[in-house]
Legacy VTK file of the C-alpha trace (Angstrom):
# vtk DataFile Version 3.0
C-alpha trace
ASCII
DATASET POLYDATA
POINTS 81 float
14.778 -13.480 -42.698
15.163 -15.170 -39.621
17.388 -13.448 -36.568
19.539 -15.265 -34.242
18.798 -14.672 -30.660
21.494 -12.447 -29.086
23.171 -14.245 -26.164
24.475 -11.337 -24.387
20.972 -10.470 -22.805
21.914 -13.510 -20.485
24.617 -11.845 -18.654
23.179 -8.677 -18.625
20.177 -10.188 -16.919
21.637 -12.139 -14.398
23.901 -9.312 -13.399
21.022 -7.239 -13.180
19.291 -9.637 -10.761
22.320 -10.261 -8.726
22.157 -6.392 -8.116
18.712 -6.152 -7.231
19.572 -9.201 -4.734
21.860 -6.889 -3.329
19.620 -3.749 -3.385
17.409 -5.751 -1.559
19.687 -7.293 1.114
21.231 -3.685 1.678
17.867 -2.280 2.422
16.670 -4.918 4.902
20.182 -3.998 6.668
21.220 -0.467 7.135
18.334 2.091 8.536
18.407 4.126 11.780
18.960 0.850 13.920
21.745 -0.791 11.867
21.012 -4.529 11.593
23.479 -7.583 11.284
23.148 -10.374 8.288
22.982 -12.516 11.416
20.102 -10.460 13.055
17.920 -10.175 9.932
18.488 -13.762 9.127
17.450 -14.696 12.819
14.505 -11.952 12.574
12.872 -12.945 9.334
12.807 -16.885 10.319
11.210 -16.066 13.573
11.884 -14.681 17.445
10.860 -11.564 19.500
13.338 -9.063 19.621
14.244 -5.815 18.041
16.054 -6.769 15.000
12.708 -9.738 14.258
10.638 -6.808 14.820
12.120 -4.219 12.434
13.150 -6.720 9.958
9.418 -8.209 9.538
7.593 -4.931 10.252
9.168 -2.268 9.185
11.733 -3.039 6.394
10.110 -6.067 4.853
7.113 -4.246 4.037
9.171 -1.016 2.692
11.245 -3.313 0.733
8.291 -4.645 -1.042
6.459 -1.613 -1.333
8.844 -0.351 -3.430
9.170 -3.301 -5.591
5.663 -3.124 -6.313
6.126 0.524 -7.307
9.066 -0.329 -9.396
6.498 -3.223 -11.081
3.968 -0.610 -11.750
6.210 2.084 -13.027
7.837 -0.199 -15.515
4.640 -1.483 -16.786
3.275 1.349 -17.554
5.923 2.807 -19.274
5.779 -0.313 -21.440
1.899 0.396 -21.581
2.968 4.086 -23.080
5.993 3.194 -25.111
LINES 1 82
81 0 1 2 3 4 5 6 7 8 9 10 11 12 13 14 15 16 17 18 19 20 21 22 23 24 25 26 27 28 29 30 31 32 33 34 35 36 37 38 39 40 41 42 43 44 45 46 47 48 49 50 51 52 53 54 55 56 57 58 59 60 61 62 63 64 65 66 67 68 69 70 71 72 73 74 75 76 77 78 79 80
């Protein structure tokens, strides 16, 4: 017997995505120095200032230290399962 493929994974995973997006805009913005969408565009392309310097040094590494530990936790608890 042959199963169909169930088409509401689709959905599910692009609004899943679209929420990490979000996660992960979110986070680059808001710490202790509040930055604009304007500032961490501006700092992540390039420049000097404060808002290049938190953006690319501080929060951009955070950011993806955590999604590295959210890769490892979910594959090992695939690894367990």
């Amino acid at each position: 017997m042959v199963r169909k493929p169930n088409k509401t994974y689709l959905p599910v995973f692009m609004a899943l995505t679209a929420a990490l997006l979000i996660a992960l805009v979110l986070a680059l913005l808001f710490g202790s120095a509040s930055l604009s969408l304007r500032e961490l565009v501006v700092g992540l392309q390039g420049g000097e200032d404060y808002a290049a310097v938190i953006a690319r040094y501080v929060r951009l590494p955070r950011v993806a230290a955590a999604g590295l530990a959210g890769v490892g936790l979910a594959v090992s608890g695939t690894l367990l399962q």
